[in-house]
C-alpha positions as CSV (number, residue, x, y, z in Angstrom):
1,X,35.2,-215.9,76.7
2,X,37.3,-212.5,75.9
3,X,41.2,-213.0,75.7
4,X,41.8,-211.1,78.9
5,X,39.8,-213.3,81.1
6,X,41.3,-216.8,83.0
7,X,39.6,-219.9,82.4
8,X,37.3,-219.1,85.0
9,X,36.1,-216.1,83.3
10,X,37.5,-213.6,85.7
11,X,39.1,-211.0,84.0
12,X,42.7,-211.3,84.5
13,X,44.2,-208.0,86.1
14,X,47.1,-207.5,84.3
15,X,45.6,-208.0,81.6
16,X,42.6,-205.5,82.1
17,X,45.5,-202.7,82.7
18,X,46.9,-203.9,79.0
19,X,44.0,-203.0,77.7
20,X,43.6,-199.7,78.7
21,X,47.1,-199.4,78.1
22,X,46.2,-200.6,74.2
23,X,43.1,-197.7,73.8
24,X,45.5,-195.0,74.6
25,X,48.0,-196.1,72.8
26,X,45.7,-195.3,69.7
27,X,46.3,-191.5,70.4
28,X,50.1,-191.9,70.5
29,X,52.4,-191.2,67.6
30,X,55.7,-193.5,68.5
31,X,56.8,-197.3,67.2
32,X,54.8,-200.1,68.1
33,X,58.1,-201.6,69.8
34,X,58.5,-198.9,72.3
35,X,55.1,-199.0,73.8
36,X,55.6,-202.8,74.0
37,X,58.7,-201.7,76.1
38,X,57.0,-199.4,78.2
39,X,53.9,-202.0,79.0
40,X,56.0,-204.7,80.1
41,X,57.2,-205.3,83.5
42,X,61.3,-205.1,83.9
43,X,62.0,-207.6,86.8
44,X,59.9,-209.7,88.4
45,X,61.8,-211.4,91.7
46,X,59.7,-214.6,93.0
47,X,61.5,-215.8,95.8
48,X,60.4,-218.6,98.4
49,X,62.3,-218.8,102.1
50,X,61.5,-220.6,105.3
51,X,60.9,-219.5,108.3
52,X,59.8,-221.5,111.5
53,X,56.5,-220.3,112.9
54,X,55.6,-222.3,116.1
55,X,57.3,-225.9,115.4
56,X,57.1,-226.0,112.0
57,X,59.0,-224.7,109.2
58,X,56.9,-223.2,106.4
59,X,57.8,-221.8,103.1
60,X,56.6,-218.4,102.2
61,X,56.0,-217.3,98.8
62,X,56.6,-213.5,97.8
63,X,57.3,-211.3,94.9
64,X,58.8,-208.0,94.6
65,X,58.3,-206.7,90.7
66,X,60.0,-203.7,89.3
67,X,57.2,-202.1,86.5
68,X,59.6,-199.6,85.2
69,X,63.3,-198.1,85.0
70,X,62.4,-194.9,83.2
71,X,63.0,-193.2,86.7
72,X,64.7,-194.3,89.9
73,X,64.2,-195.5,92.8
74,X,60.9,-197.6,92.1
75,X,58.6,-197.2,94.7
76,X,55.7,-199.3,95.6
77,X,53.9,-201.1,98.7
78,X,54.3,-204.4,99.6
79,X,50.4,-206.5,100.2
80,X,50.5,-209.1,102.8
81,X,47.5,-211.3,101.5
82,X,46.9,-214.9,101.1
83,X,45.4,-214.6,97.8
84,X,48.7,-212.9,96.8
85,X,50.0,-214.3,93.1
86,X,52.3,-213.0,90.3
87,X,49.6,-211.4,88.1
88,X,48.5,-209.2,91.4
89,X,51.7,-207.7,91.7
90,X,52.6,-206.9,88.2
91,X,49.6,-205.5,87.6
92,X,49.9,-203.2,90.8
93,X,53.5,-202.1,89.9
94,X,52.7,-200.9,86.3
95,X,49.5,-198.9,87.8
96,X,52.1,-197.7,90.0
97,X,54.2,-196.6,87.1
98,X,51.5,-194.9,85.8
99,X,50.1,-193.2,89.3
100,X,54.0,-191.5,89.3
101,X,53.6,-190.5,85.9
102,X,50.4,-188.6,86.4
103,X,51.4,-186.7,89.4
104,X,54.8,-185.7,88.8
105,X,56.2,-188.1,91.1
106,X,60.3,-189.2,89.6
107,X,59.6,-192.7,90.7
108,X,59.1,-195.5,88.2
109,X,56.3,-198.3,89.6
110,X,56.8,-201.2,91.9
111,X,55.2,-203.4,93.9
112,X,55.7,-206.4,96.5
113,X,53.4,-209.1,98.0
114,X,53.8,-211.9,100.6
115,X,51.8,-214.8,100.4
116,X,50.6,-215.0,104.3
117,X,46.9,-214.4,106.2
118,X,48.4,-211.6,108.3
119,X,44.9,-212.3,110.7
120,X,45.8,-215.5,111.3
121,X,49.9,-215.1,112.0
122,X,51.1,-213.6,115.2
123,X,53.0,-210.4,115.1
124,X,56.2,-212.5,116.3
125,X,56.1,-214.4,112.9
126,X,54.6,-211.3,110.7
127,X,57.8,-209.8,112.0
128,X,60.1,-212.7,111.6
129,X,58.5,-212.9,107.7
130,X,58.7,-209.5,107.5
131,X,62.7,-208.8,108.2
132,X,63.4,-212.4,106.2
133,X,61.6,-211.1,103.4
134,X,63.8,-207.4,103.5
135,X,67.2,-209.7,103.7
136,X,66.0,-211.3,100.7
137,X,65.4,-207.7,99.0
138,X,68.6,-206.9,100.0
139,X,70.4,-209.8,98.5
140,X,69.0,-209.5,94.9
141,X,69.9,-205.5,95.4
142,X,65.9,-205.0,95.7
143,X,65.5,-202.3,98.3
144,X,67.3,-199.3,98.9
145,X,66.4,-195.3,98.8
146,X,68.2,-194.8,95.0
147,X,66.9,-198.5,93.8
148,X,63.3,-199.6,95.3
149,X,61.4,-197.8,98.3
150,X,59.1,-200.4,99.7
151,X,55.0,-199.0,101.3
152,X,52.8,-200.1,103.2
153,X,49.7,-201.4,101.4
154,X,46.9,-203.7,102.3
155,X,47.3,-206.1,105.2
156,X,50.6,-203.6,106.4
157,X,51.6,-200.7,107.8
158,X,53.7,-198.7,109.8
159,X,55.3,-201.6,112.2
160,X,56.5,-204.0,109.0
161,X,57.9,-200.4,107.5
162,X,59.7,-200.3,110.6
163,X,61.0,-203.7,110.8
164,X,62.3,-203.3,106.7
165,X,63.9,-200.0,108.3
166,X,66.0,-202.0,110.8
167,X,66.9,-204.7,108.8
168,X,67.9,-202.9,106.0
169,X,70.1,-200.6,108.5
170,X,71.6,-203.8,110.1
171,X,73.0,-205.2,106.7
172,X,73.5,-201.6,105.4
173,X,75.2,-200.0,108.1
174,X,76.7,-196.4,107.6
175,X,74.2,-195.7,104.9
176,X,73.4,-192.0,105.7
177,X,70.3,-192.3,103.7
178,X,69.2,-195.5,105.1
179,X,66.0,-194.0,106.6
180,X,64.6,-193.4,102.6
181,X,64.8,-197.0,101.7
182,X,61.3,-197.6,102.9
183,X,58.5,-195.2,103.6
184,X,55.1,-195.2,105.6
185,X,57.4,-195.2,108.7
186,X,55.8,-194.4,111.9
187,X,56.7,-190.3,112.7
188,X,59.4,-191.3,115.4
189,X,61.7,-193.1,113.1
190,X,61.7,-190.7,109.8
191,X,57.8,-191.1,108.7
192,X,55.9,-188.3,107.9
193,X,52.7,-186.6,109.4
194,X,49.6,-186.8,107.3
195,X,50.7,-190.1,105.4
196,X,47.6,-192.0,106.7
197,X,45.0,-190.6,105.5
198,X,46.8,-189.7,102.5
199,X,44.9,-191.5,100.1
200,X,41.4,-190.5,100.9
201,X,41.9,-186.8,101.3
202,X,43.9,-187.8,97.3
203,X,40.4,-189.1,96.5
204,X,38.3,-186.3,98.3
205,X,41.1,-183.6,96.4
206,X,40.2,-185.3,92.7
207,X,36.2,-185.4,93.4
208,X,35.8,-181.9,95.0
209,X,38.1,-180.8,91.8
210,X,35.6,-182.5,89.4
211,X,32.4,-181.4,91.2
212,X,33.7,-177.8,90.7
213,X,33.7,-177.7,87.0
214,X,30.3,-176.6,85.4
215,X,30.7,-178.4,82.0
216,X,31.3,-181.8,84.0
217,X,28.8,-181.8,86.4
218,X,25.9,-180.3,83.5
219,X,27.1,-183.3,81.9
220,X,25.2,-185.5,84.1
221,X,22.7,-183.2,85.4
222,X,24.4,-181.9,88.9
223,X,25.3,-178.5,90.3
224,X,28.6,-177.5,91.4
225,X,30.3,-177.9,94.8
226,X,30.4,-181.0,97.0
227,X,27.4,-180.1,99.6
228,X,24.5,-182.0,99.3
229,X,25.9,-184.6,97.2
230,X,24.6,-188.1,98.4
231,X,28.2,-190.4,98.3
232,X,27.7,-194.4,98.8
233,X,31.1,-195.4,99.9
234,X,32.4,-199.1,99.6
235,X,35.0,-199.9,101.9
236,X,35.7,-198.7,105.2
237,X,39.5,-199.8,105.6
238,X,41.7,-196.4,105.7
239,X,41.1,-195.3,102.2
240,X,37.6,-195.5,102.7
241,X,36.7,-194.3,105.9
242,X,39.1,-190.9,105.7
243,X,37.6,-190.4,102.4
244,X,34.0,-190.5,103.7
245,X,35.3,-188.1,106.3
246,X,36.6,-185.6,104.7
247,X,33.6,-185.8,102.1
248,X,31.8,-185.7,105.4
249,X,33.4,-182.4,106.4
250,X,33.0,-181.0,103.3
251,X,28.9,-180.9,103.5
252,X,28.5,-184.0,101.4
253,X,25.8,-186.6,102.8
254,X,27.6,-190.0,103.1
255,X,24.2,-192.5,102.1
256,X,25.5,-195.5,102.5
257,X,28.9,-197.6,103.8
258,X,29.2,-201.1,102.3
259,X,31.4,-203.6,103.8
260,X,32.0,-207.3,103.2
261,X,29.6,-208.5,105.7
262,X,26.9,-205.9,104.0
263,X,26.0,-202.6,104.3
264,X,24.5,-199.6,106.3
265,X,21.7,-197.0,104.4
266,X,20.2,-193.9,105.5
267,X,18.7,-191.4,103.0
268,X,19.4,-188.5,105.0
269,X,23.0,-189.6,105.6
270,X,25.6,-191.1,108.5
271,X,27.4,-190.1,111.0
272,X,30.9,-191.8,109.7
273,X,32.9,-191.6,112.7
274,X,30.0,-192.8,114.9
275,X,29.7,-195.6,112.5
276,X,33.4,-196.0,113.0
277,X,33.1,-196.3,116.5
278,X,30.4,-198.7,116.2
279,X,32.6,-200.9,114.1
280,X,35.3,-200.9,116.3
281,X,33.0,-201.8,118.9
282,X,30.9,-204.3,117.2
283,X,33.6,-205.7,114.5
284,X,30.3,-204.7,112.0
285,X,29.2,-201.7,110.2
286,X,25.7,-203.2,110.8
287,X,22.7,-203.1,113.3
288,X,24.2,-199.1,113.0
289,X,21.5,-197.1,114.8
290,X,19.1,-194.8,112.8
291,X,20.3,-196.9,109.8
292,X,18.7,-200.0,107.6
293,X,20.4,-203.1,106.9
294,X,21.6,-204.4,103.4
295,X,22.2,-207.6,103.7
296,X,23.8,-208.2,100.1
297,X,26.5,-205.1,100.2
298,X,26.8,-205.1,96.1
299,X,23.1,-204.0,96.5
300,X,24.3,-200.8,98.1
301,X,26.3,-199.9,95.0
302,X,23.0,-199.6,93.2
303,X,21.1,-197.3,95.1
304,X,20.4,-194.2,93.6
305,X,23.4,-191.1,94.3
306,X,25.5,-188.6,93.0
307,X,28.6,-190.5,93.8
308,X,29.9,-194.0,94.3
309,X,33.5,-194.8,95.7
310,X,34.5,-198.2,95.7
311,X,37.3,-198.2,98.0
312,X,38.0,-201.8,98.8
313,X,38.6,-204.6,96.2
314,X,38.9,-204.6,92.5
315,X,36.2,-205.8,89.6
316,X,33.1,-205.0,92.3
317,X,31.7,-203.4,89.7
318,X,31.5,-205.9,86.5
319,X,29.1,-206.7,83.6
320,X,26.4,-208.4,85.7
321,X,25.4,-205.2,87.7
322,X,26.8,-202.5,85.6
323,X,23.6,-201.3,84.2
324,X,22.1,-200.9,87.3
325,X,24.3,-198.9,88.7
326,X,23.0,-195.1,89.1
327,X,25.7,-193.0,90.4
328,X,27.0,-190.2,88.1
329,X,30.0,-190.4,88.9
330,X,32.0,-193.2,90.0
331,X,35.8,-192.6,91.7
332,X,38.1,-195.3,91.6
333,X,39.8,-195.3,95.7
334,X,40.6,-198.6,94.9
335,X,42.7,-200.2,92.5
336,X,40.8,-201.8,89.3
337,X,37.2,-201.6,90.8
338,X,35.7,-201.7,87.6
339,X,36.1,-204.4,84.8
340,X,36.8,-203.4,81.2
341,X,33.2,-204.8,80.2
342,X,31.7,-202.6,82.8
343,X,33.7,-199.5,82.1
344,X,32.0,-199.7,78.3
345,X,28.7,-199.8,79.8
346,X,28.9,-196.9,82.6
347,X,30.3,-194.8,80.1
348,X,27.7,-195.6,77.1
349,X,25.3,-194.3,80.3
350,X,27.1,-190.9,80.2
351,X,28.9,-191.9,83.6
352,X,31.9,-189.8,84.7
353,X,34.7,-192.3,85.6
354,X,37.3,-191.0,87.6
355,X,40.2,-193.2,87.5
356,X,42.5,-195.4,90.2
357,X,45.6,-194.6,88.2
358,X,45.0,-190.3,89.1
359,X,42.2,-190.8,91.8
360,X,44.4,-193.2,94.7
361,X,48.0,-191.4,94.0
362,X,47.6,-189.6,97.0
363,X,49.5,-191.8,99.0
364,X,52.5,-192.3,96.9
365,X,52.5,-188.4,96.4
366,X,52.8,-188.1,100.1
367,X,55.4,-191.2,100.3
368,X,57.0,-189.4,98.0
369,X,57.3,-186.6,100.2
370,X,58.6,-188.8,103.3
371,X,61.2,-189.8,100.9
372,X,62.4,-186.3,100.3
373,X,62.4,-185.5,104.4
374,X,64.3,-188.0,104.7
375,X,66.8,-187.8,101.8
376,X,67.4,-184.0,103.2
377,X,67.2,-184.7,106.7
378,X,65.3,-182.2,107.8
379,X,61.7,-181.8,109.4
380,X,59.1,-180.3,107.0
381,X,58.7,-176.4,108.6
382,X,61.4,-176.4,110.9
383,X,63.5,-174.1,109.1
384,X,60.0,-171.6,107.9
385,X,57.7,-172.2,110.6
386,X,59.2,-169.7,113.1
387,X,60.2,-167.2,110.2
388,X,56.5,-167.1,108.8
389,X,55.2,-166.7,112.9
390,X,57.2,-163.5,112.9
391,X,56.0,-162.1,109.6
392,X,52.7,-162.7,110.3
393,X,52.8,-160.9,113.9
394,X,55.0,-158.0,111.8
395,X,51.7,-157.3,109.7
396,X,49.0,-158.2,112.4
397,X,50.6,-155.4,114.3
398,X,50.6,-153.2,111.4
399,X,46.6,-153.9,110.3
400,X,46.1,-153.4,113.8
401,X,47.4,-150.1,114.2
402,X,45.8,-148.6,110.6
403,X,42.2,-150.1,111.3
404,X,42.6,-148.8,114.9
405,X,40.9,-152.2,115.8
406,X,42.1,-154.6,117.9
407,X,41.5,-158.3,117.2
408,X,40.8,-161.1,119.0
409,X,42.8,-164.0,120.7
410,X,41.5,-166.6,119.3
411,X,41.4,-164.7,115.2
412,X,45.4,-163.6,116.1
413,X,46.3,-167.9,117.0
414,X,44.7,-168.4,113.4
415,X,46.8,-165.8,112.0
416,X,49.8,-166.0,113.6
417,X,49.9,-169.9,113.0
418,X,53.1,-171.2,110.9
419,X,52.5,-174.2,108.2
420,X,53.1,-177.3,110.5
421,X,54.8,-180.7,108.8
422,X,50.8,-181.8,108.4
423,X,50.2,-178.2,106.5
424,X,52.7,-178.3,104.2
425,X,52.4,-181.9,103.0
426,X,48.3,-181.3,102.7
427,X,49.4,-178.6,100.9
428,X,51.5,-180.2,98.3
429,X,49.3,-183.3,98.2
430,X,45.6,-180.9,97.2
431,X,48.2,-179.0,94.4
432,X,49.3,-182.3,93.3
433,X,46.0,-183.6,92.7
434,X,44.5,-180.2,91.6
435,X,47.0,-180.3,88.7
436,X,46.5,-183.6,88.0
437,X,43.3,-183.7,87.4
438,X,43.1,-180.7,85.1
439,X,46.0,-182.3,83.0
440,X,44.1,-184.9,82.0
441,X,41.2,-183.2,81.4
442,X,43.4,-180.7,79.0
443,X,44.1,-183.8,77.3
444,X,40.5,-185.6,76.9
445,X,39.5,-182.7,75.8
446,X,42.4,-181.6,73.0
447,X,42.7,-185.4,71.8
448,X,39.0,-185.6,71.6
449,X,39.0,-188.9,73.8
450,X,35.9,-190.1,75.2
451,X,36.8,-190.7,79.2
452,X,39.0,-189.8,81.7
453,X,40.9,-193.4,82.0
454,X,42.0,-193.3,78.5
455,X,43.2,-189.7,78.5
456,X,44.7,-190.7,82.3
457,X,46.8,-193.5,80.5
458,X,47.8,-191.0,77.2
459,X,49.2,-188.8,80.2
460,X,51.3,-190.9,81.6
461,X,52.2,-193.0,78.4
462,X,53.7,-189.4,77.3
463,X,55.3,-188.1,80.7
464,X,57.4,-192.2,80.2
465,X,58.3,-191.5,76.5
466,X,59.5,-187.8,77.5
467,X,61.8,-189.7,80.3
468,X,62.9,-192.3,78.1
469,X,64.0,-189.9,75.8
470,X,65.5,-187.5,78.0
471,X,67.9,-190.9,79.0
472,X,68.4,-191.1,75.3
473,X,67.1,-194.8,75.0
474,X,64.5,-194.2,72.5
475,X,65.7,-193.2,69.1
């Protein structure tokens, strides 16, 4: 059994991040001691509190680590989750350190997790954990927008951002920045538009970036460009199912959706927001009309495609079924999808690996976003929208009257159109990701390292020491 597995033989998380932390640190020139500074974790808060739910008081257990001081505030979501546990979380908040690094982000990683089944607690006592939980925060100096913006992240969402919102503005009244202390807010109380589906259009951003470079996709025998590509997605929470959407869009041919109870196939692709509907409907992906059944849904991941995304859980993808995977490229919507065992055998296969540390940033590049909006206290576009309305009309008039053409109502609304809240932060987010990915590639390929994990990790590893020694703390 390898060091970085539990008794079990499950591969402990934390410890699978260490070791890619360890490969890259083989292309990085500093003292041993100050990578060992940069891998640990700073704080990690385990707190327990009671609250009554029904007639009984219970005792919740939670955590809220802090990865990294390099940069302030930390940021990071917070998982409600039964199987919720120490390793979890620290391994969440350093891949959270690293996400920042990657996209230019000035936050140093975080995460938090509360030890509750959120489908079995009514939203009274979600909420009654929820604002206990924040006070707690608070009390330890945990939370606040210079200090450690809470997220959303799985099991939460927009109403516990809320709730952490209002408690923190009860015991932090007068705080002008108060609304920055958390983000993932709903739009009426500071949140920002496009936040949602932030993470899968992230992931659709780094894949379409990829499939557009010749050298990559000769590499495993593709042509350029996203259309036609057959996609196998796994996961259809909100990463997954606006990522198969937007791939969707794009002229890709979504294969097959895998989900825990199995998954759906069709060679000549799905309809995903008619499969949404029928899961909404149904509470199943399958019986899905003009699609077959897979009863075992790690099966799906080894049907032949261009393109597997697991977007759901981590280590799906381990030493047992490695080999038979097919895709060429696999992207990482979810955190730690693939075990360190199976990472060695896709990539002896010539695989192209697109990792969770660049691949799901999306959303904290967008919190980050919400963060600013709030900080400044002004709406994304109010201030240019109108301006940029007017200059456009200024030169439609002007084209208009050298062409000697008039054009049409529906080609001036196009035209004319100012960048809406939703344009702007789509905007940022595809640059963000666009530059990303070519940054790491810069480095795979002027380091001579063999995949795009390792040179992910060198990336960030440098963009911490450059921080660190900008606060002249390393020597």
């Amino acid at each position: 059994m390898s060091k970085n597995q539990n008794k079990t033989g499950v591969y402990s998380f934390f410890n699978c991040i260490e070791k890619n932390f360890d490969k890259a640190a083989r292309f990085i020139s500093i003292e041993k001691g100050l990578l060992e500074q940069i891998k640990a974790c700073n704080a990690v808060y385990r707190m327990h509190f009671p609250v009554k739910i029904g007639k009984e008081i219970k005792v919740i257990e939670a955590y809220r680590v802090q990865h990294s001081h390099h940069k302030l505030p930390c940021k990071g979501g917070i998982r409600y989750s039964i199987k919720v546990n120490q390793d979890e979380v620290m391994t969440l908040a350093a891949l959270m350190t690293y996400k920042c690094a990657i996209v230019d982000v000035p936050f140093g990683g975080a995460k938090g997790g509360i030890k509750v089944d959120p489908q079995t607690i009514s939203a009274e006592n979600i909420e009654k954990i929820t604002r206990r939980y924040t006070s707690e925060l608070i009390k330890k100096n945990f939370i606040g927008p210079g200090i450690d913006v809470p997220a959303p992240d799985y099991g939460s969402g927009e109403r516990e951002m809320s709730w952490i919102f209002d408690t923190f503005l009860s015991l932090r009244s007068g705080d002008v920045d108060a609304l920055a202390c958390v983000t993932g807010k709903p739009v009426s109380q500071g949140g920002v538009r496009g936040r949602k589906e932030a993470t899968g259009l992230g992931v659709f951003y780094g894949i379409r970036e990829l499939c557009h470079v010749k050298e990559d996709m000769s590499s495993v025998g593709l042509d350029v460009g996203l259309v036609g590509k057959k996609i196998i997605i796994q996961g259809l929470g909100n990463v997954g199912y606006h990522a198969a959407t937007f791939f969707h869009e794009a002229g890709a041919i979504i294969i097959a959706l895998a989900e825990r109870e199995g998954a759906i196939y069709n060679e000549k692709g799905l309809n995903v927001s008619q499969v949404f509907l029928h899961l909404k409907n149904t509470g199943s992906i399958l019986n899905f009309s003009d699609a077959k059944n897979i009863e075992n849904t790690e099966k799906a991941l080894e049907l032949e495609c261009d393109i597997l995304i697991p977007a759901a859980l981590e280590n799906v993808i381990h030493k047992n079924n490695a080999s038979r995977i097919k895709a060429k490229i696999v992207g990482e919507a979810a955190n730690g999808p693939i075990t360190p065992e199976a990472d060695e055998i896709l990539e002896k296969k010539g695989v192209i690996i697109v990792p969770d540390i660049y691949l799901n940033a999306g959303g904290v590049t967008v919190s980050y976003f919400e963060w600013l909006k709030n900080l400044s206290h002004v709406r994304y576009g109010r201030m240019e929208k109108k301006f940029s309305e007017n200059m456009n009309a200024e030169l439609l008039q002007v084209i208009e009257t050298v062409c000697k053409k008039r054009i049409s109502t529906e080609e001036k609304k196009i035209i004319l159109r100012g960048a809406r809240e939703i344009d702007l932060v789509r905007s940022g987010l595809e640059d963000t990701m666009i530059n990303g990915f070519h940054k790491i590639r810069d480095i795979k390929k002027s380091s001579k390292i063999e995949n795009m994990r390792t040179a992910a990790f060198v990336l960030a590893i440098n963009k911490i020491i450059d921080s660190y020694e900008k606060l002249g703390i390393f020597p």
